[in-house]
TIFI-941594 format. One record per atom (N, C-alpha, C, O, CB): z, x, y. Coordinates in steps of 0.001 Angstrom, whole numbers, plus 500000, padded with zeros to 6 digits. Each point is the difference from the previous one (the first is absolute). Glycine has a CB too. Example, Ala and Ser with C-alpha at 12.3 -4.5 7.8 and 13.67 -1.06 7.14 Angstrom:
<sites>
507800513190494310/500000499110501190/500000500900501200/500665501036499981/500581497072498846/498034501542502223/500060500820501190/500730499230501090/500169500509501108/497686500675498264/
</sites>
This chain:
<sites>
501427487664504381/501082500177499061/499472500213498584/500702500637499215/500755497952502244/497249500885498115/499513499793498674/499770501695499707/500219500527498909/498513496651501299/500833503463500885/499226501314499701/501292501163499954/499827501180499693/497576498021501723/503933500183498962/501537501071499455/500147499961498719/500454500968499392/501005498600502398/498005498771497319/500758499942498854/498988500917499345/500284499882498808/501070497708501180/497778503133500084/499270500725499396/501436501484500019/499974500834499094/496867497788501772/503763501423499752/500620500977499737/501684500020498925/500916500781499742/497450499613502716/501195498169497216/501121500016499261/500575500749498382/501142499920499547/498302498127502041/499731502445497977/499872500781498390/500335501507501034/500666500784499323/496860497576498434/502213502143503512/500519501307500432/501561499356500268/501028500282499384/496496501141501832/502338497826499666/501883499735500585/500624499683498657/500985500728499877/498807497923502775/500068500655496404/500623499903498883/500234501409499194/500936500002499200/498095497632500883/500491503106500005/499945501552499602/500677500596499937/500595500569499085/498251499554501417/501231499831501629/500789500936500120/501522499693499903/500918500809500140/497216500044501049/501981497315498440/501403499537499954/500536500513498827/501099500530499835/498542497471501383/499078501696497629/500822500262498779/499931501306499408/500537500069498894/499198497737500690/499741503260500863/499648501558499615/500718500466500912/499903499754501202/497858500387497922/503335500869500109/501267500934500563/498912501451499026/499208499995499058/504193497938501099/497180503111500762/499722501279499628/499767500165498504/498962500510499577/502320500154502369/499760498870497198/500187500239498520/499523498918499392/499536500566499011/502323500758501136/497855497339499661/499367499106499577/498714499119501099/500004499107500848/502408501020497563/496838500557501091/498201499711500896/499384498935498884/499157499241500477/500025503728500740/501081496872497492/499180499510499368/499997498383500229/498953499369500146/501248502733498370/500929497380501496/500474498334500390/499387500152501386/498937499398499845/503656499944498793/497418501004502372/499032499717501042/498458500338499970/499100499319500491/502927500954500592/497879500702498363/498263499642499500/499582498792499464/499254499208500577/500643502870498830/500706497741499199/499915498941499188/499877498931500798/498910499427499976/502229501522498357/499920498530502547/499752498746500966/499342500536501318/500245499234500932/501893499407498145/497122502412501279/498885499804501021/498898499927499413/499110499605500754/501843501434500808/498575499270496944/499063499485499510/499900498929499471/498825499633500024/500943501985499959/501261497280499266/499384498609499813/500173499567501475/499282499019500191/501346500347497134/500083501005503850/499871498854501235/498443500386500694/499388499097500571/503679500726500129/496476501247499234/498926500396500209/498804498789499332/499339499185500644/501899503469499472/498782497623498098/499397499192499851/499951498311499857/499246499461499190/500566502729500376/500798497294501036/500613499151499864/499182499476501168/499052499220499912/503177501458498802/498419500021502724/498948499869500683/498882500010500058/499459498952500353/501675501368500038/498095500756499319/498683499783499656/499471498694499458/499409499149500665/500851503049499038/500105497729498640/499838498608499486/499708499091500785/498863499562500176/502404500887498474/500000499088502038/500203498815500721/499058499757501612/499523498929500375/503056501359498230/497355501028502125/499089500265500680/498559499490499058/499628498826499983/502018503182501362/497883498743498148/498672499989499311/499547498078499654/499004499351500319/501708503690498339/500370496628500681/500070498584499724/500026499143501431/499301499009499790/502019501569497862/499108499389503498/499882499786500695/498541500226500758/499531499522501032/502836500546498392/497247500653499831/498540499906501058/499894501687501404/499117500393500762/501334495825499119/500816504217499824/499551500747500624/499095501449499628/499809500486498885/502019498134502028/497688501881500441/499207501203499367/500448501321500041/500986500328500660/497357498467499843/501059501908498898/500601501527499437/500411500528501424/500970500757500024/497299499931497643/501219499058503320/500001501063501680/501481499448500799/500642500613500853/496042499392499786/503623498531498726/501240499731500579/501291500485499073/501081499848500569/497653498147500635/501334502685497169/500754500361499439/499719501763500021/499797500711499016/500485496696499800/499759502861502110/499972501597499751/501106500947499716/500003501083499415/498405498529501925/502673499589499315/501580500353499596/500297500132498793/500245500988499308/500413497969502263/499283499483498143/500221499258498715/499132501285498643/500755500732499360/499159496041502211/498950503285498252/499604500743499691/499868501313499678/499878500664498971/500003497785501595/500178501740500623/500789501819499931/501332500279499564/500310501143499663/498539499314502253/502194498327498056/500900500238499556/500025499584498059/500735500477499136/500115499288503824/498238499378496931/499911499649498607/499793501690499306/500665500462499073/498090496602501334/500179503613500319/499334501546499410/501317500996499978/500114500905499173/497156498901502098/503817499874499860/500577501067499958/501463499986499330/500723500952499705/497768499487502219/501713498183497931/501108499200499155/499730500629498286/500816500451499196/499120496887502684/498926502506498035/499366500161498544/500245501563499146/500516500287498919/497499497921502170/501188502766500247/500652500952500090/501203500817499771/499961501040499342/498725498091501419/502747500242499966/500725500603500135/501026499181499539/501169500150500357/497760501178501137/500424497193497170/501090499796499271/499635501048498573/500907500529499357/499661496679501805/498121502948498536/499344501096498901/500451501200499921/500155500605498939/498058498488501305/502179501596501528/500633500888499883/501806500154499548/500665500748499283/497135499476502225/502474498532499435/501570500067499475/500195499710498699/501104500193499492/499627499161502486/498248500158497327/500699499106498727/500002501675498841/500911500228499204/497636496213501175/499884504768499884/499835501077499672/501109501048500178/500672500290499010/497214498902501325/502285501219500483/500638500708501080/501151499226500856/499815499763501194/497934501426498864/503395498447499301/501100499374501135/500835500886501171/500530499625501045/499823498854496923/499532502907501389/500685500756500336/499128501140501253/500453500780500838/500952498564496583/497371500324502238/499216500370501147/500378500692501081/500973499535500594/498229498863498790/500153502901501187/500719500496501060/499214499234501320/500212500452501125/500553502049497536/498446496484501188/499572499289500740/501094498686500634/499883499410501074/497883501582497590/503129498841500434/500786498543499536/500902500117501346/500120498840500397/500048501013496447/500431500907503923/500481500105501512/499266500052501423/500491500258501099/500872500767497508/497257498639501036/499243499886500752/499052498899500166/498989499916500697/501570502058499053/499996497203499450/499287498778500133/500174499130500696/499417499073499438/500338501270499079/501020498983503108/499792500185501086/498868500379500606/499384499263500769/502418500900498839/497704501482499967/499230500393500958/498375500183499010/498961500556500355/503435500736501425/497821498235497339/498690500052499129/499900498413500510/498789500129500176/501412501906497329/500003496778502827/499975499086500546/499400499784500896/499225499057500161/502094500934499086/499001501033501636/499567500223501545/498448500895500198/499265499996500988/503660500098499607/496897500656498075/498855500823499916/498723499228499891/498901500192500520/502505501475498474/499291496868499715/498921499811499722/499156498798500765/498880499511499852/502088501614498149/500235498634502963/499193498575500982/499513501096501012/498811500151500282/502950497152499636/499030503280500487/498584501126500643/498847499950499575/499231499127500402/502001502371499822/498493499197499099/498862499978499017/499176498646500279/498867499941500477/502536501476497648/499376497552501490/499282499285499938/499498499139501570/499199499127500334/501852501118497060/499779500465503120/499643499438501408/498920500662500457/498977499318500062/503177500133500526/497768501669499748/499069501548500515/498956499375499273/499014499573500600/502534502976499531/498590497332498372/499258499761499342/498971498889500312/498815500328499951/502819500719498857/498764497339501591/499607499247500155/499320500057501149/499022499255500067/502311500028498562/498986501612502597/499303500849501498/498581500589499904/498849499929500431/503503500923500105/498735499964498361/498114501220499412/498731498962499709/498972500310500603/502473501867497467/498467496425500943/499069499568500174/500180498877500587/499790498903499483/499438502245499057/501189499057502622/499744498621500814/500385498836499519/499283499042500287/499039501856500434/502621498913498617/500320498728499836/501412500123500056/500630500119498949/497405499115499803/502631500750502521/501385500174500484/501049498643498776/499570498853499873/499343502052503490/502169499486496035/500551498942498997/500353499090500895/500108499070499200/500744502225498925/499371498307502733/500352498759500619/499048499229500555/500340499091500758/501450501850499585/496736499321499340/498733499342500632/500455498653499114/500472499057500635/497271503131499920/502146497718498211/499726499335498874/501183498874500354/499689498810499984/499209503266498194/502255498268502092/501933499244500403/499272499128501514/499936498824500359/502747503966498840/496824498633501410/500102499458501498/498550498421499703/499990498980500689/500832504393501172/498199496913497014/499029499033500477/500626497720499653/499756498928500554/497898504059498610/503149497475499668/500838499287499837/500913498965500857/500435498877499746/499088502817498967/500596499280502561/500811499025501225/498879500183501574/500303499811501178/502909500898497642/495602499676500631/499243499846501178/498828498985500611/499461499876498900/501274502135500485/498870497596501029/498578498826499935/498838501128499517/500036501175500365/500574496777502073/498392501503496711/499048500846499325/499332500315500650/499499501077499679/500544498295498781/499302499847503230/499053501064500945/500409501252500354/499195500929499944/500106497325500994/502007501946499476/500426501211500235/500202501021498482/500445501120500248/500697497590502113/498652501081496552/499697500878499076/499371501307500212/500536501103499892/499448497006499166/498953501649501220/499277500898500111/499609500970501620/499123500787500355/500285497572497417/501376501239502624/499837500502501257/500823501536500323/501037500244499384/498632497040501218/499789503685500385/500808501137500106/501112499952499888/500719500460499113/498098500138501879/501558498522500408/501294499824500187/500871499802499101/501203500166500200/498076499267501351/500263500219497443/500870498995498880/500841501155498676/501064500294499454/496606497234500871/500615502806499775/500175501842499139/500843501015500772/500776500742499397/496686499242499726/502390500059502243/500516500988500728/501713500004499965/500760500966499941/496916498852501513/502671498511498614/501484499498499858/500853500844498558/501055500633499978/497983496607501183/500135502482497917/500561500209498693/499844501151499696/500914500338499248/498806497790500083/499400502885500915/500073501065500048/500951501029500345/500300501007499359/498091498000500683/502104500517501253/501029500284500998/501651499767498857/500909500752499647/497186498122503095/501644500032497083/501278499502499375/500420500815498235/501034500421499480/498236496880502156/499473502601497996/499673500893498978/500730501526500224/501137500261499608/496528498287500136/501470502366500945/500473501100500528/501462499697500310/500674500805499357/497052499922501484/503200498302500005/501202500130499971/500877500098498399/500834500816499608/498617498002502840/499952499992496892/500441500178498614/500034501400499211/500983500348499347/498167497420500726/499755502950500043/499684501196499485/500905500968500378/500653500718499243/497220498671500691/502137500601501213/500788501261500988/501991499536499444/500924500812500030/496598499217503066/502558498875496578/501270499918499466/500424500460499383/500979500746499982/498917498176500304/498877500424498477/500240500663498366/500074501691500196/500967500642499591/497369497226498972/500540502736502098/500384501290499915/501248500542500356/500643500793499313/497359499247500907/502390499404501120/501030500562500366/501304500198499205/500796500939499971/498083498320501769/501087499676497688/501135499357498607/499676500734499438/500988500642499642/499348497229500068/498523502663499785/499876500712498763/500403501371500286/500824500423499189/497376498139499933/501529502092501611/500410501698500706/501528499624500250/500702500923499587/496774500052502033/503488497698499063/500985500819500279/501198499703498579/501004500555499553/498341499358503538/499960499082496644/500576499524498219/500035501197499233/501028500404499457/497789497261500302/499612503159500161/500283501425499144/501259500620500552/500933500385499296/496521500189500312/502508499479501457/500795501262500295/501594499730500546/500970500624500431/496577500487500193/502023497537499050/501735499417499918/500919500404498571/501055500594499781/498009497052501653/499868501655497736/500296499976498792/500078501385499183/500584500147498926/498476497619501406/500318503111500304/499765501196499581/501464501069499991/500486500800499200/496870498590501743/503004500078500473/501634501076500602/500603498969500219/500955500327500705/498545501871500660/500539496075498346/501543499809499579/499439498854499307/499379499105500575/502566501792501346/498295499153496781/499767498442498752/500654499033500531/499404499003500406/500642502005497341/501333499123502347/500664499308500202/500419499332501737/501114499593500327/499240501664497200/498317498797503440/500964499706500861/499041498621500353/498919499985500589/502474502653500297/499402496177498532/499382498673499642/499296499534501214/498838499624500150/502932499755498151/499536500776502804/499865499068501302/498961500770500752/499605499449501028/502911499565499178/496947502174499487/498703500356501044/499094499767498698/498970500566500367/501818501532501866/498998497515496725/498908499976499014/499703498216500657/498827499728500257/502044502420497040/500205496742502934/499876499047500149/499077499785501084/498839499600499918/503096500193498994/498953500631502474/499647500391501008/498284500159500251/499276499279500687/503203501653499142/497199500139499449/498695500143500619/499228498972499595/499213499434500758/500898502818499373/500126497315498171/499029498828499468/500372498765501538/499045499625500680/501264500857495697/500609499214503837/499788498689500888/499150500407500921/498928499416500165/503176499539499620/498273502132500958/499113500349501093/498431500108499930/499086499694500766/502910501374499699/498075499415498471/498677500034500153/498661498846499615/498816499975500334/502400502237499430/499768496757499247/499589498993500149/500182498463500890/499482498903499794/500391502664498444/500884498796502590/500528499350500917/499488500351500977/500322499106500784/501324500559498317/497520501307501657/499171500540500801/498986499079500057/499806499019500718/500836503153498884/498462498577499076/498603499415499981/499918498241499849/499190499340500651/500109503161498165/501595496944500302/500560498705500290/499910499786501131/498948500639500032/502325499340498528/498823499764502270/500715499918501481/498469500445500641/499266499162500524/503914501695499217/496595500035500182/498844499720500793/498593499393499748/499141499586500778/502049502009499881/498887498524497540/498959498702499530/500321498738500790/498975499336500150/500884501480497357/501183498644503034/500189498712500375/499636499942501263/499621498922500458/501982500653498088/498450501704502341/500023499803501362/498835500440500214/499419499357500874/502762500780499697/497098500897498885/498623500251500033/498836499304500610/499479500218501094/501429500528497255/498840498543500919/499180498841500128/500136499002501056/498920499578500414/501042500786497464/501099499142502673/500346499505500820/499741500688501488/499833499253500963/501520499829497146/498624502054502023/500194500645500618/498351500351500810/499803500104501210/502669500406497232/496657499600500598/498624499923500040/499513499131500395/499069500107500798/500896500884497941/500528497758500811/499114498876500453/500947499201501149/499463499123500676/499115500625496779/502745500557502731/499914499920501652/498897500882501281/499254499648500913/503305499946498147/497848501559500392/498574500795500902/499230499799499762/499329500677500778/501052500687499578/498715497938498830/498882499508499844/499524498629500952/498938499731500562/501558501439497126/500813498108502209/500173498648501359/499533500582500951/498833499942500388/503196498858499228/499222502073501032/499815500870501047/498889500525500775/499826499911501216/501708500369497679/497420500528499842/498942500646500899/499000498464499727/498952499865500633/501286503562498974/500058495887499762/499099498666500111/500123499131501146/499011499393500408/501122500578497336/501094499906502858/500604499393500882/499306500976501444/499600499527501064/502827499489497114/497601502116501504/499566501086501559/498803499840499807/499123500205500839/502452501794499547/498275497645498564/498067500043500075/499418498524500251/498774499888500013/500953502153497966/500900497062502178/499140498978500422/500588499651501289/499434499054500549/499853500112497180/501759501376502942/500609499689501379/498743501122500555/499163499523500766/504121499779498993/496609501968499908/498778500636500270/498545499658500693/499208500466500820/502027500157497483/499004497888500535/498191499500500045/500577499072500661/499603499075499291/498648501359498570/502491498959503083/500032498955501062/499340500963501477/499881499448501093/502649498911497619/
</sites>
């Protein structure tokens, strides 16, 4: 649960940013952003378990500089899907060098021998890539929602749940899921050696 509230400066966002006023939801995804951080940081935790948190502090920062510049922005109806671009990004991103964003969340609720182990990397990776493949998806059908109809709220809503309600959902079951089959071929493998 600790590693959702990292998404709270995006869900707050998208509550308080309507098509025509983006700047009050920037504004509050960047102090909840940093806020988090802070309080993370003070807590002791390390940079690999705030990657959310983080990326959203960079992109909060961003795109309150831009709204506060530019309110009127022909960007300012697409912010939804500039949302969705940039956790892409940062997901793919976090893939490209091997350090999937949920290694850092996932080491947090795991025992530390299994840290370092394939399996462990292989899990989050997996889960990672689901995250990623969201954001993109959000992000392509958000453009092109938003693109041929501004106004049609309930599929702009729509896809944000889905698509974070997906990868949600299978971050939880994921893992579980692995290390039952992991029983499993442990269980066939020592009935094996009788």
């Amino acid at each position: 649960m600790r590693g959702l509230l990292g998404f709270a400066p995006w869900i707050l966002y998208a509550i308080i940013a309507t098509g025509d006023e983006w700047r009050w939801g920037a504004i509050t995804g960047l102090v909840i952003a940093l806020v988090l951080v802070v309080v993370d940081r003070r807590a002791g935790r390390a940079w690999d378990e705030m990657v959310i948190e983080s990326s959203a502090a960079v992109f909060f920062a961003c795109l309150t500089v831009l709204s506060l510049i530019d309110p009127h922005s022909f960007l300012t109806p697409y912010g939804p899907a500039l949302v969705n671009v940039w956790l892409a990004g940062t997901a793919w991103g976090s893939l490209a060098i091997r350090r999937p964003f949920t290694l850092g969340i996932a080491r947090t609720m795991a025992p530390k021998e299994v840290w370092d182990t394939p399996g462990f990397y292989r899990v989050n990776a997996v889960i990672t890539t689901v995250w990623a493949s969201a954001f993109t998806v959000a992000a392509v059908s958000l453009t092109f929602v938003l693109a041929a109809a501004p106004h049609a709220t309930a599929v702009v809503i729509a896809i944000k749940v889905i698509t974070f309600a997906a990868p949600a959902v299978f971050t939880a079951r994921y893992p579980k899921v692995v290390q039952a089959r992991a029983r499993r071929a442990a269980a066939a493998g020592t009935a094996a050696d009788k």
